[in-house]
C-alpha positions in Angstrom: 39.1 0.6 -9.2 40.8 -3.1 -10.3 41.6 -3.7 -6.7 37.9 -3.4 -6.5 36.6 -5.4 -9.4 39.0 -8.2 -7.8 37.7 -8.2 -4.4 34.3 -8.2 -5.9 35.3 -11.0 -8.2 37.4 -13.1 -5.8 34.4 -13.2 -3.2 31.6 -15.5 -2.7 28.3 -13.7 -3.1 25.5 -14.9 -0.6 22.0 -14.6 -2.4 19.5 -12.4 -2.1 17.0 -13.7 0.4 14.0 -11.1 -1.0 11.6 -12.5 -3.1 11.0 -11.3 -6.8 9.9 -7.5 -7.0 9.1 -6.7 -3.6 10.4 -4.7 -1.0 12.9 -5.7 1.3 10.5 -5.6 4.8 10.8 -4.0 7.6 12.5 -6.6 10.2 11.6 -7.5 13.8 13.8 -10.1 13.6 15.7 -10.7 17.0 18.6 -11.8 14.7 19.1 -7.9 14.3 20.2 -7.6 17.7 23.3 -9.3 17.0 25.9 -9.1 13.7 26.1 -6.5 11.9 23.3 -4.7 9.9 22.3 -1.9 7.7 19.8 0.6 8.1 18.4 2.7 5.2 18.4 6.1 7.0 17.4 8.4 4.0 16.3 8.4 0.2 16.0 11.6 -0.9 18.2 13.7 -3.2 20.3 16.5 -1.1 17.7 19.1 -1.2 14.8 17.1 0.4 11.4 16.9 -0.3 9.7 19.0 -0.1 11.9 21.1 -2.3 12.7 25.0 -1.8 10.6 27.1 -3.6 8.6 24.1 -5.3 5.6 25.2 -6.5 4.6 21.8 -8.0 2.1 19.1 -6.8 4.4 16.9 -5.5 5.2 19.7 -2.8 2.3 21.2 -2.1 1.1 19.3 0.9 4.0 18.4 2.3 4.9 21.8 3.2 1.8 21.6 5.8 2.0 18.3 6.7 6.1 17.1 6.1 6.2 13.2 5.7 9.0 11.5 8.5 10.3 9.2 6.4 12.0 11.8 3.4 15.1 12.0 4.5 18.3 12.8 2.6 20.0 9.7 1.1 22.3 8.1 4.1 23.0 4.5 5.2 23.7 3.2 8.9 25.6 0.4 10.1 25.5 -1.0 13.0 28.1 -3.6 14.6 26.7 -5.1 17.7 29.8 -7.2 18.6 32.1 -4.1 18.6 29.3 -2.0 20.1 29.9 0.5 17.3 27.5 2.4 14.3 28.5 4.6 11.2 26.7 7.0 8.9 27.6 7.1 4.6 26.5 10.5 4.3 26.1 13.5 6.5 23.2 14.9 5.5 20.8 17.9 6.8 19.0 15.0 8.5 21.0 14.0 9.9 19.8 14.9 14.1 16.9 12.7 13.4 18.7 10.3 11.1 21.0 9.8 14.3 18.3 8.8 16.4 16.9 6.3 14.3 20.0 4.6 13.9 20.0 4.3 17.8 17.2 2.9 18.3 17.7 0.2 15.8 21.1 -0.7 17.5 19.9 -0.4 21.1 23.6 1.1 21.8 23.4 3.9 24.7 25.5 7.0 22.0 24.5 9.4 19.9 27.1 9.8 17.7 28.4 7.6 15.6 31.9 5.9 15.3 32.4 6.9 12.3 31.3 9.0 8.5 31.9 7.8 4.8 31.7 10.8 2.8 30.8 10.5 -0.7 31.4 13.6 -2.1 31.1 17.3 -1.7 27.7 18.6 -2.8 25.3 19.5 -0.4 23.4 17.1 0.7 25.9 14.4 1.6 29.0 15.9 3.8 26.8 19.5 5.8 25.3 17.5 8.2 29.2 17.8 9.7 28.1 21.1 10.9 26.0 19.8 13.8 29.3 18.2 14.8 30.6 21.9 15.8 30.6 24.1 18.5 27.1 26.1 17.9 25.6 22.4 18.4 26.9 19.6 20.0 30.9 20.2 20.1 31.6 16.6 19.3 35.1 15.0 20.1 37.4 13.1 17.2 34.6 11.9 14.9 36.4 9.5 12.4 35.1 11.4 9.1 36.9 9.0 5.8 37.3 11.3 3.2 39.2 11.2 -0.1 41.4 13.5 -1.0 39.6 15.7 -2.5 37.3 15.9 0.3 39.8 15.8 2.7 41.4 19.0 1.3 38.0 20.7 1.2 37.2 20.0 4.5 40.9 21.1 6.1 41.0 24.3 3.7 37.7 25.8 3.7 35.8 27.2 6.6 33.4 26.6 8.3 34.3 22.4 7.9 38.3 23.7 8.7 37.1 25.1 11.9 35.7 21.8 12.8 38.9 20.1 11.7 41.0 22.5 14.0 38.9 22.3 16.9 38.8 18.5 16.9 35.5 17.9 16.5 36.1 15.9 13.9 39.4 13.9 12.7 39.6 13.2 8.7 40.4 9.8 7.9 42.0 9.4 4.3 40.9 7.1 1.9 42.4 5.9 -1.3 40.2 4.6 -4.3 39.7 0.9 -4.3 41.6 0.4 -0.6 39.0 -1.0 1.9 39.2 0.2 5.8 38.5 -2.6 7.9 36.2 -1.5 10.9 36.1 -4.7 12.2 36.5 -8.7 11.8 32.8 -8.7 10.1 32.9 -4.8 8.8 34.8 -3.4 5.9 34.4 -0.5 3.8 35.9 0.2 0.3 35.5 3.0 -1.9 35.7 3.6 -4.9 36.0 6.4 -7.9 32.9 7.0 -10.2 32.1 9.8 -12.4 29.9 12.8 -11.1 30.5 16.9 -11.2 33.2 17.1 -9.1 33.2 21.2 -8.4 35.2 20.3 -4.8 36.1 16.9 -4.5 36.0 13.6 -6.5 32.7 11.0 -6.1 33.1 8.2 -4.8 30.7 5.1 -4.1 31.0 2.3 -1.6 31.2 -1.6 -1.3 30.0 -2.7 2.3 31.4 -6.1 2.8 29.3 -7.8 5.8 30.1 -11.4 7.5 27.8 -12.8 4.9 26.7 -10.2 2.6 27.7 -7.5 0.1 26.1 -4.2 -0.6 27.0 -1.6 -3.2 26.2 2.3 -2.8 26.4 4.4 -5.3 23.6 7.5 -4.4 25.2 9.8 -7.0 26.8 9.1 -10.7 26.8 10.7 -14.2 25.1 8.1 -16.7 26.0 4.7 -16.8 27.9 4.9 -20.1 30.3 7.7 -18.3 31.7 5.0 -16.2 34.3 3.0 -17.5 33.1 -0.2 -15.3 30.2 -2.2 -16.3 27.4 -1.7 -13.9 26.2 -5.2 -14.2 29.4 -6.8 -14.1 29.5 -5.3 -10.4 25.4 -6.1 -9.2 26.7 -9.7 -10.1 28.8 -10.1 -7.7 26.8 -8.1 -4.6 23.7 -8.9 -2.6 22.2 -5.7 -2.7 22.7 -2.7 -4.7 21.6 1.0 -3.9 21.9 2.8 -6.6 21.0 6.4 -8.4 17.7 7.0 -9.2 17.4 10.8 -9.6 14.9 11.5 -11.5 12.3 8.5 -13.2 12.7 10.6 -16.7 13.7 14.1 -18.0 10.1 14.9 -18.3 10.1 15.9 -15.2 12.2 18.6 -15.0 11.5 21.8 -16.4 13.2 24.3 -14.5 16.3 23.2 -15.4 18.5 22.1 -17.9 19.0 18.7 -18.1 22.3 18.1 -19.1 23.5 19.7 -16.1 22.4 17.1 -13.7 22.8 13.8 -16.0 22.1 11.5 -13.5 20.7 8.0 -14.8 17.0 8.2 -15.2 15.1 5.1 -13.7 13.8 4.5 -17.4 17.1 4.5 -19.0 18.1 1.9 -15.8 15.5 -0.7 -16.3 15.7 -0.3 -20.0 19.7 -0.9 -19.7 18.9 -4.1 -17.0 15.5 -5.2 -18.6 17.8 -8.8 -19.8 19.4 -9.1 -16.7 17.9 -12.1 -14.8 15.3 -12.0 -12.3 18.0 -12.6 -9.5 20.0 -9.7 -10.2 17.1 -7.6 -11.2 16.2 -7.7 -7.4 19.5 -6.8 -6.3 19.0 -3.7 -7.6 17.2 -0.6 -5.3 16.4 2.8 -6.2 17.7 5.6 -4.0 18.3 8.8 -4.3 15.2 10.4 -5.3 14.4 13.9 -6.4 11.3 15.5 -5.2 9.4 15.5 -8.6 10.4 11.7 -8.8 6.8 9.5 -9.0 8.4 7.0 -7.5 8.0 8.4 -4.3 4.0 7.6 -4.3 3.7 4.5 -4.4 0.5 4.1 -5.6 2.1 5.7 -9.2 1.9 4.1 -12.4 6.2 4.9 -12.1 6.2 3.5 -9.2 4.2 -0.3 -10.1 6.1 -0.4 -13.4 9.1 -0.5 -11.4 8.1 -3.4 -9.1 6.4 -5.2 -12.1 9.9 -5.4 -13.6 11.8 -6.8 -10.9 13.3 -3.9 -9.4 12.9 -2.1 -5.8 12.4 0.9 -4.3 14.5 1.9 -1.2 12.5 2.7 1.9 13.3 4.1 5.0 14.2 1.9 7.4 14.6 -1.0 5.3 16.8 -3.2 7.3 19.7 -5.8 6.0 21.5 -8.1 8.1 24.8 -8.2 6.8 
């Protein structure tokens, strides 16, 4: 973790080029066809919307008529100059989520160099089962794992199977040391606090030519970790971070406590002083399917904005 903070504090942050609480757009740029660049490929918590067995409004329709763009959380990347793409996250979209990130980096593959695995719960390592036999037998994916993860995978079938048939080859990782994917591409991890049932959490620092992005899709509350949040926005371009749930009103099939992710309202309240610069660092990802973020034409969803802050969308393109 300090052999993070230092990289982030040795580098030289390039700033934000979004304007003040708005979305970063969907680019046509022709600049995208070249560097390197990141795709937003999902934003939904690991179950999807809509939800198993939901019964509430915010499912209802979508069980007719499914929206395209909820997809499970995942980032691309895309380096044109060595001709190479990787996923953060292998979710259950992650068929569809593969074909997007083709078509934004015009590259003639459908599978990607590599996968950054966050951590074991569901919605962020099973897409790894489309890499076996019963679908498309894949050869030597790079998979970068932790060791916790890395010991899940290898000892616990089905993921060991893929492991011993080579359809995918495990990477390690070790907190706070970055793999470098390329002159313009590097990768760090690093340890945050979560419910680590099968393998530690970790988020990422994605460390572009020119520009920085953190990723950090699943945490316990802010206070948990023993890094300052803010200290870390500072020094990024962009940062992707949890937004579960908006508040805890909105659960009430569960017990909170359980799953104490940060809400959105306890987020803006803790970066209401920040400065408008860094509040527009700062998008919400991650969402569950009862989140009012989602519709945009919410009250949740304009108070966020209003203050500063963004909402991730699919799609949304950076040009690292």
């Amino acid at each position: 973790m300090l052999r993070v903070l230092l990289l982030l504090f040795l580098s030289v942050c390039v700033s934000c080029n979004n304007s003040e609480g708005t979305q970063e757009p969907f680019s046509e740029d022709s600049s995208l066809d070249s560097g390197v660049i990141l795709v937003v490929l999902g934003t939904i918590q690991d179950a999807g919307s809509p939800h198993i067995a939901c019964r509430k409004s915010c499912c209802k329709d979508l069980f007719e008529k499914p929206d395209p763009t909820r997809k499970v959380v995942s980032l691309g990347i895309i380096d044109h100059e060595e001709e190479k793409t990787y996923l953060l996250e292998a979710t259950p979209d992650m068929p569809s989520q593969l074909k997007v990130l083709k078509r934004h980096s015009g590259i003639d593959k459908e599978l990607p160099d590599g996968i950054f695995l966050t951590h074991a719960h569901i919605g962020h390592y099973i897409g790894l089962m489309y890499l076996g036999r019963e679908a498309t037998n894949a050869q030597n994916i790079p998979v970068f794992a932790m060791p916790g993860m890395q010991g899940f995978l290898e000892e616990n079938g089905p993921w060991s199977q893929l492991v011993n048939e080579g359809n995918i080859r495990i990477v390690p990782q070790r907190d706070s040391v970055p793999s470098q994917l390329s002159p313009g591409l590097q990768i760090t991890p690093f340890r945050v606090p979560h419910r680590d049932e099968y393998s530690e959490t970790v988020g990422y620092l994605i460390e572009g030519p020119n520009v920085k992005v953190l990723f950090i899709p699943d945490i316990d509350k802010w206070e948990q970790w023993q890094v300052k949040i803010e200290e870390v926005i500072r020094k990024v371009d962009y940062a992707f971070v949890d937004a579960t749930f908006y508040h805890g009103e909105e659960i009430n099939t569960r017990d909170i406590s359980e799953i104490p992710h940060p809400f959105i309202i306890e987020s803006m309240e803790r970066f209401e002083r920040l400065p408008a610069s860094e509040k527009k660092k700062i998008h919400f990802i991650h969402f569950n399917h009862t989140n009012p973020v989602l519709d945009t034409s919410s009250d949740a969803y304009k108070e966020v904005t209003t203050k500063g802050f963004a909402v991730a969308t699919f799609e949304q393109v950076i040009h690292l």
